[in-house]
C-alpha distance (Angstrom), angle and dihedral (degrees) to the residues before:
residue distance angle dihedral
X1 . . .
X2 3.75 . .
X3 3.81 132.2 .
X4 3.82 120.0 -145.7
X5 3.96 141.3 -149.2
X6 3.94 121.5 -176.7
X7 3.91 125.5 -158.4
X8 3.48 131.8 -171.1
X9 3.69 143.4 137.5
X10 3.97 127.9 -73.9
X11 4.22 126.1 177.1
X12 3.98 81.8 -135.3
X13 3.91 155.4 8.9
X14 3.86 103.9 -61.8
X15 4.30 121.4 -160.8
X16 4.13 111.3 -117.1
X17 3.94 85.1 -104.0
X18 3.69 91.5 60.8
X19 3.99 85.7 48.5
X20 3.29 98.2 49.3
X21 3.90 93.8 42.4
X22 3.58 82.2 51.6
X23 3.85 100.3 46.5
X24 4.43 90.0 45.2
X25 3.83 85.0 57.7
X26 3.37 103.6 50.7
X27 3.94 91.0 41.9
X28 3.91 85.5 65.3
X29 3.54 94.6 51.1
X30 3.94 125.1 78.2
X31 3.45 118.5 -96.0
X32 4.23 116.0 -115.3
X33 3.45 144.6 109.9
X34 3.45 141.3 96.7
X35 4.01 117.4 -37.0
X36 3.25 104.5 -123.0
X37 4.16 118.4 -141.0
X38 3.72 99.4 -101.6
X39 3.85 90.8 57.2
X40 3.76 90.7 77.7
X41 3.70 84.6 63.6
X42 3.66 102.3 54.4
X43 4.13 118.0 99.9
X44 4.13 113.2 -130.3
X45 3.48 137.1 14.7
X46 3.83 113.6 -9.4
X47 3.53 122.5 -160.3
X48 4.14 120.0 177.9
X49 3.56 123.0 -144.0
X50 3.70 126.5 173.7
X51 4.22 101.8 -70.6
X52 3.71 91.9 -11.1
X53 3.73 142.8 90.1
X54 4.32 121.9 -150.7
X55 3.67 108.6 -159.2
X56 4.15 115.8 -170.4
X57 3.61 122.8 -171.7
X58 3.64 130.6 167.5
X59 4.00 118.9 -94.5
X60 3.95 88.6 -113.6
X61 3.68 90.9 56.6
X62 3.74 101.3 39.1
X63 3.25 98.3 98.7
X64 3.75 102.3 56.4
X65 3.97 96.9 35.2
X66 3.87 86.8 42.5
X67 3.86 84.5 71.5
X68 3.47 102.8 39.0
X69 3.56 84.8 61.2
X70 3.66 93.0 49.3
X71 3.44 86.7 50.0
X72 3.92 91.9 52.3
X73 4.18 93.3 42.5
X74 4.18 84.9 60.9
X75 3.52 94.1 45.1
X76 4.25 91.2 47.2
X77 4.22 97.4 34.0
X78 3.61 86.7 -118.4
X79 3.94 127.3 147.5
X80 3.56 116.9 -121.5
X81 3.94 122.1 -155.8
X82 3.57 122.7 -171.6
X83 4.09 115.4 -164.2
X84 3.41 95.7 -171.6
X85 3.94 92.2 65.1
X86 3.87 90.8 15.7
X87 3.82 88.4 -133.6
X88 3.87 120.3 141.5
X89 3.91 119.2 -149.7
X90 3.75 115.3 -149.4
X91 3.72 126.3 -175.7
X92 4.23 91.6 -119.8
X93 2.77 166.8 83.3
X94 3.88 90.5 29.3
X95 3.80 129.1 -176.5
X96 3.79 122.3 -102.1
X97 3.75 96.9 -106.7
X98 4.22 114.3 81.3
X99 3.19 118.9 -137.3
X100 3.81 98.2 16.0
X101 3.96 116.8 161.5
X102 3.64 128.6 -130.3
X103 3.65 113.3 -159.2
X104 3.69 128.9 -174.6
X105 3.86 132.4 -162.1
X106 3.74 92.9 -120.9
X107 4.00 90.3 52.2
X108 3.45 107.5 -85.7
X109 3.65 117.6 146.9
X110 4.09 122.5 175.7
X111 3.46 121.0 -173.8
X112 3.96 111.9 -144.6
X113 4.04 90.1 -6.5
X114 3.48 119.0 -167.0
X115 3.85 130.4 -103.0
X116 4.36 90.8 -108.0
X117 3.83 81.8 49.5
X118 3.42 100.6 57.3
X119 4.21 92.5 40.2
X120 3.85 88.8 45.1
X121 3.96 98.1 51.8
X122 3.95 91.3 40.6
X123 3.83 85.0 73.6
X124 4.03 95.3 51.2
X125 3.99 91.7 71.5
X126 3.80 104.5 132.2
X127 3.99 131.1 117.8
X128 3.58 92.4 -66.9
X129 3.58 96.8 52.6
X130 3.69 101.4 30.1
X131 3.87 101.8 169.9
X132 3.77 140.6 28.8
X133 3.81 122.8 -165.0
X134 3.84 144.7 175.5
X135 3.33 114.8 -146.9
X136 3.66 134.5 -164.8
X137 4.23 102.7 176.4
X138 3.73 110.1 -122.2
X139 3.79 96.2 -3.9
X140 3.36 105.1 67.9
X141 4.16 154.5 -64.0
X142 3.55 145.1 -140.1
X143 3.72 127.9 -171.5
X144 3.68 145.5 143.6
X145 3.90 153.4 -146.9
X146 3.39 143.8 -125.8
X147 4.38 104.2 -86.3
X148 3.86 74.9 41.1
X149 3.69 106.6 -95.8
X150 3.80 106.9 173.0
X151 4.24 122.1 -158.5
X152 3.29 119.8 -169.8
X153 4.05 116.1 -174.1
X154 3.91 123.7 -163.6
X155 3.59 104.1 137.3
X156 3.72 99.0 -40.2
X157 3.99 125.4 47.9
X158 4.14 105.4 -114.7
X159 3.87 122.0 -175.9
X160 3.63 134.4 -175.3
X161 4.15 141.9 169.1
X162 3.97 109.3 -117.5
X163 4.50 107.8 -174.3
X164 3.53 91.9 -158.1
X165 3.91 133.9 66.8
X166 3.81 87.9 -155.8
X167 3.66 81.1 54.8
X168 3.54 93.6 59.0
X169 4.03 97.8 38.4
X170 3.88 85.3 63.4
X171 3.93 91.7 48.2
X172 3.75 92.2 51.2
X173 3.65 96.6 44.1
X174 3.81 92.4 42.5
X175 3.94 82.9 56.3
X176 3.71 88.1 47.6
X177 3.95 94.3 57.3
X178 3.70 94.7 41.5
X179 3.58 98.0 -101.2
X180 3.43 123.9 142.7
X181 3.60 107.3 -170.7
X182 3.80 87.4 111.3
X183 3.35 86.1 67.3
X184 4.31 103.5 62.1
X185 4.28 87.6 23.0
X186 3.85 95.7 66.4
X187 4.04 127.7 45.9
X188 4.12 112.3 -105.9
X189 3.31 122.5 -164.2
X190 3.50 122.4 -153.5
């Protein structure tokens, strides 16, 4: 069994439908083309199709080829959609802070993820992907649980219940932009 990421270039930020639409079309096509410079870059597997790159990797290696190829997308302004996690990484709009970390519970770990990232992943929470957290190393964090506990760390450890994922979407990408209205809007607890 193989897991799979594909790249390729879009104009603009696309939704994880249009990635995915994208990514089941060019699955039924036959791979060919031209390989384009980049390619040579990518870890795994590659397989070339017309405009887009296929990268395979085994499951025990997904994790850490999964972000070199992150890595690579940013560095090339390429889209990256992942099936197995149906998430689509764009190149922007990014939060404020550089070099912020999104990490997942099932390994996932984005460095300077955009905004539709960080929405899209909220809504995976479940017991195989039991936390999601932004990370800005020795700054601060915020992240949350399934049941929706947030923590937010700057200093002092803060917690609070949110009942709403769109709740928690707005908290994470307020904390993404620099804004800390999450912070006097919701009640922390020490």
């Amino acid at each position: 069994m193989s897991v799979e990421l594909m790249v390729w270039q879009e104009p603009e930020p696309i939704t994880r439908d249009r990635a995915r639409t994208v990514y089941l079309a060019v699955k039924k096509t036959q791979p060919g083309g031209d390989q384009p410079d980049y390619a040579k870059e990518l870890p795994g597997l590659i397989t070339v199709y017309p405009e887009h790159v296929l990268i395979s990797m085994d499951p025990e290696s997904m994790d850490e080829m999964s972000g070199r190829v992150f890595e690579l997308a940013q560095e090339h302004d390429l889209v990256c959609y992942d099936p197995q996690r149906d998430l689509v990484h764009n190149m922007g709009p990014l939060g404020v802070y550089v070099g912020m970390q999104l990490h997942t519970g099932d390994g996932m770990i984005v460095t300077d993820p955009d905004l539709g990232l960080i929405h899209d992943v909220l809504a995976t929470l479940s017991a195989q992907n039991p936390f999601v957290a932004l990370v800005n190393f020795g700054m601060h964090f915020l992240q949350v649980s399934p049941g929706y506990e947030l923590e937010y760390k700057e200093g002092d450890m803060r917690s609070t219940m949110v009942e709403e994922l769109p709740d928690v979407q707005r908290a994470f990408r307020e904390y993404a932009t620099g804004d800390r209205s999450f912070l006097t809007r919701l009640p922390w607890t020490a």
